[in-house]
C-alpha positions in Angstrom: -5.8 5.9 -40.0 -5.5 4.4 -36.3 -1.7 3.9 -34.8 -0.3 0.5 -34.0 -1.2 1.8 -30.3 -4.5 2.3 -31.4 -5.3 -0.9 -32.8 -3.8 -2.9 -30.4 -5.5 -1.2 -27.7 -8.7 -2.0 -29.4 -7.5 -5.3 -29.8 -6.8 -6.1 -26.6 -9.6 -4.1 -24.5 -12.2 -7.2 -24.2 -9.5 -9.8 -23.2 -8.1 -7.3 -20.7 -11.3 -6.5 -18.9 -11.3 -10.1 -18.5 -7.9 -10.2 -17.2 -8.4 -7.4 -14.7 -11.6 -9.0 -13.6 -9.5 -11.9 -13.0 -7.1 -10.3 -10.7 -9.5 -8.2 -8.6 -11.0 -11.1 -7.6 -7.8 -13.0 -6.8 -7.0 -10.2 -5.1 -10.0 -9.7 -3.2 -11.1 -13.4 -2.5 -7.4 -15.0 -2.1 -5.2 -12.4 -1.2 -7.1 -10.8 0.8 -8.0 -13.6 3.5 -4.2 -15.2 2.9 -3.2 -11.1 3.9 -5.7 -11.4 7.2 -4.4 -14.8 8.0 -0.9 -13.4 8.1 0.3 -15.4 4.8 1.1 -13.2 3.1 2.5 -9.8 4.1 1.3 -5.8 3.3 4.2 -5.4 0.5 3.0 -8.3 -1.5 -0.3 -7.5 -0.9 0.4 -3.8 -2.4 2.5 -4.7 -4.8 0.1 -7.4 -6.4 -2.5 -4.7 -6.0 -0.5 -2.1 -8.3 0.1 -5.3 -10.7 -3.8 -5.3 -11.0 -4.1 -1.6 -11.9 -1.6 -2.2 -14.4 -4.3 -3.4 -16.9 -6.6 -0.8 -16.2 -4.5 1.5 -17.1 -3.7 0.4 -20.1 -7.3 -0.2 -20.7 -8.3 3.6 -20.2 -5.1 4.8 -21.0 -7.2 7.0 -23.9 -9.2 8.9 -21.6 -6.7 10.9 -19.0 -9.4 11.5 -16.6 -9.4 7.9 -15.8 -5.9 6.8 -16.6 -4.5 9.9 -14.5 -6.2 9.0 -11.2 -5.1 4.9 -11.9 -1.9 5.9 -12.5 -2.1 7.7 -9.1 -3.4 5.5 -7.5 -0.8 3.0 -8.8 2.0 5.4 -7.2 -0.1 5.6 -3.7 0.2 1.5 -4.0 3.7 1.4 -4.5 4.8 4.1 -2.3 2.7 2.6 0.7 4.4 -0.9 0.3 7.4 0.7 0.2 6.5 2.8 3.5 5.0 -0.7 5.0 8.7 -2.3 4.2 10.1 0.6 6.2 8.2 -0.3 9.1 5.9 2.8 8.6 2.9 3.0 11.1 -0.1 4.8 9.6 1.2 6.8 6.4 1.0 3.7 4.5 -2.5 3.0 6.0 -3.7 6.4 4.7 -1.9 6.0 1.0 -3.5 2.6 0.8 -7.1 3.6 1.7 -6.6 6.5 -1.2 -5.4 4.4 -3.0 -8.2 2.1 -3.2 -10.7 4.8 -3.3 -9.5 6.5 -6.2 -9.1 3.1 -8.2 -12.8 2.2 -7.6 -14.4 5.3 -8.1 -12.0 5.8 -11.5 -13.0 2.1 -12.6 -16.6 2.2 -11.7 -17.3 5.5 -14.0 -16.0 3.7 -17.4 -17.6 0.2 -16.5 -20.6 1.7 -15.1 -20.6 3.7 -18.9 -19.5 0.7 -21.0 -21.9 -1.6 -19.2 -25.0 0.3 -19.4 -24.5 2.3 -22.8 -26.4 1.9 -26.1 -25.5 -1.0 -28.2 -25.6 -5.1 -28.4 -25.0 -7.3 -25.0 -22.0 -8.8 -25.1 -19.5 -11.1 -22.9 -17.6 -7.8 -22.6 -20.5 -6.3 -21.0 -21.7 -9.4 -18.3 -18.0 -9.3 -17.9 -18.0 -5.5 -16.8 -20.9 -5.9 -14.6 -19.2 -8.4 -12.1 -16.0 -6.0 -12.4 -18.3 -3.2 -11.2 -19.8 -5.6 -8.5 -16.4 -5.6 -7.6 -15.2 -2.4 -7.7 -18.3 -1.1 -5.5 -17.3 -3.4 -3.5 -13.3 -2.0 -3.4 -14.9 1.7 -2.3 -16.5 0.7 0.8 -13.4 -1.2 1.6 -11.7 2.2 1.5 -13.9 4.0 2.8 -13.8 1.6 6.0 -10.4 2.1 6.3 -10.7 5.6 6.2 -13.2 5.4 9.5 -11.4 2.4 11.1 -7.9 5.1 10.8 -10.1 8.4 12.2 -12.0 6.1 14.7 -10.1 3.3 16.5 -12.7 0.8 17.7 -16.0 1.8 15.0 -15.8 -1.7 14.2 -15.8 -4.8 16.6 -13.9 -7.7 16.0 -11.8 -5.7 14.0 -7.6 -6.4 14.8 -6.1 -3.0 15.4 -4.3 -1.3 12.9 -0.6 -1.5 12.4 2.6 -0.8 10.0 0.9 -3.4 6.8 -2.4 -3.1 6.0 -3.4 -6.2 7.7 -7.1 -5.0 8.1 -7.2 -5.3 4.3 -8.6 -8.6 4.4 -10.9 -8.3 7.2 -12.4 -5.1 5.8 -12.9 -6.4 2.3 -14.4 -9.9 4.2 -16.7 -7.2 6.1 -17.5 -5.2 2.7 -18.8 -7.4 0.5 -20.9 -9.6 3.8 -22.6 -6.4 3.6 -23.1 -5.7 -0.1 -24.2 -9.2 -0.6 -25.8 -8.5 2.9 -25.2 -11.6 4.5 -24.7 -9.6 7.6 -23.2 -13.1 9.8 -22.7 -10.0 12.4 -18.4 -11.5 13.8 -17.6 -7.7 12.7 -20.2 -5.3 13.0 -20.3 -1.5 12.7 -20.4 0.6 16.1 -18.9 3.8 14.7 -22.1 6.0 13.6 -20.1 6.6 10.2 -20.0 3.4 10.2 -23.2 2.3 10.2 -24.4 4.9 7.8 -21.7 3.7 5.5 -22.5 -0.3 6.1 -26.7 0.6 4.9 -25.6 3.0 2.4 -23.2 -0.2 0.9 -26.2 -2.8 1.3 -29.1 -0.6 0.4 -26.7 -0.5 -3.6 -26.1 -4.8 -3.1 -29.7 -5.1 -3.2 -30.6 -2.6 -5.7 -27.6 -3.0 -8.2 -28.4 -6.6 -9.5 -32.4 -5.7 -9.5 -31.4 -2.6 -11.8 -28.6 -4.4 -13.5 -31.0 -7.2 -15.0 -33.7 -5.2 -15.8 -31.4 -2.7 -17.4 -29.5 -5.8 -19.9 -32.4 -7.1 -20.9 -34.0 -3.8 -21.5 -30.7 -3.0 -23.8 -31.3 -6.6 -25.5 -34.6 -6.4 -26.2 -34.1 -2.6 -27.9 -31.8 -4.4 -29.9 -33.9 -7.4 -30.8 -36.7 -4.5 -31.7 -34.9 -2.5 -34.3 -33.3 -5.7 -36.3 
C-alpha cells in the first residue's frame, strides 16, 4: 500500500508543477529586471531562487538522480548569497552560474520525459511545456555567465561583473531575446563562445514550439485513435 508521503506526493505533483512554473517566471520576468535595475539586491535574488527549487525538489524528490543535483544546486544558491552578503567578488558568481546550470539541465530531463511520454494531454502536460520553455531558457543564462566570468567583455552592453550577481537580469533579458529570437541587438554576443552559444540557444527557440505542437497533437490524436 503507498505511504502517507507517497500519496501526498501524488497528490500534490500537478498543483506544484504549477506553483514552480509560477515562480520561475516571477523569478525570471520580475526579479530578474528588478535585480538589473538594482531593486532588489544578489541575496534576495538567491535566496528567492533556492525558494523556487524548493518545489522541485519535492516534486522529484522519488527519483535521486534529479532530487540530488536540485538539492545541490539549492546549497550552491544558498551558499553564494551567503558569499554575496560577505562581499565576495567572483566565488559567488561561479556557485550561481552552477547553480543554475545544474537546476535546468535536472528540470529539463523530467519535464522534457513527462511532457512528451505516452498517455492523455493534460493541463499538467501544456503546463510542463512552458516550464521547459523556461528552463531551456535558465541554461543558456548559465551558461552565459560561465563565458561572461572566463571572458570579460564577450558581450557588449553587458555591466561588468561584481560581488552580487547583478548580470543576472541582463543575461536572462539577453537569453530568452534570443530563444524567442527577437534579437533587438542593445547586448549582442562578441565572444566566439558566445556566438556559438547565442545560435545554438535560437536554432532550439525556433525548433522547440514547431516540435512541441506537432508532438501534443500527435500524442492526442494516438489517444483519440485507440478509444
Amino acid at each position: 500500500m503507498p505511504t502517507h508521503f507517497g500519496r501526498l506526493h501524488q497528490r500534490l505533483s500537478d498543483p506544484l508543477l504549477t506553483v514552480l512554473t509560477v515562480m520561475l517566471t516571477f523569478l525570471l520576468f520580475v526579479l530578474g529586471p528588478m535585480q538589473a535595475a538594482g531593486v532588489v539586491t544578489g541575496q534576495h535574488f538567491g535566496y528567492f531562487f533556492a525558494l523556487v527549487l524548493l518545489p522541485a525538489a519535492f516534486l522529484y524528490s522519488r527519483n535521486l538522480l534529479v532530487a540530488a543535483p536540485i538539492a545541490v544546486a539549492i546549497a550552491l544558491v544558498v551558499t553564494a548569497a551567503l558569499l554575496d552578503f560577505e562581499r565576495s567578488h567572483r566565488t559567488d558568481l561561479y556557485l550561481d552560474s552552477t547553480a543554475w546550470l545544474i537546476a535546468g539541465l535536472a528540470l529539463s530531463v523530467v519535464v522534457a520525459r513527462a511532457v512528451f511520454g505516452p498517455g492523455r494531454i493534460t493541463y499538467h502536460r501544456v503546463v510542463g511545456a512552458v516550464l521547459l520553455y523556461l528552463t531551456i531558457g535558465l541554461i543558456f543564462v548559465a551558461l552565459y555567465g560561465f563565458v561572461a566570468l572566463a571572458a570579460p567583455g564577450a558581450f557588449t552592453n553587458l555591466p561588468a561583473l561584481h560581488g552580487d550577481f547583478a548580470v543576472a537580469g541582463n543575461l536572462i533579458y539577453f537569453s530568452f531575446v534570443t530563444l524567442t529570437t527577437t534579437g533587438y541587438g542593445d547586448i549582442a554576443p562578441l565572444h566566439p563562445y558566445a556566438r556559438s552559444l547565442a545560435n545554438v540557444e535560437a536554432i532550439i527557440g525556433q525548433i522547440y514550439p514547431a516540435t512541441l505542437l506537432a508532438r501534443l497533437v500527435t500524442l492526442e490524436l494516438s489517444r483519440e485513435r485507440g478509444s
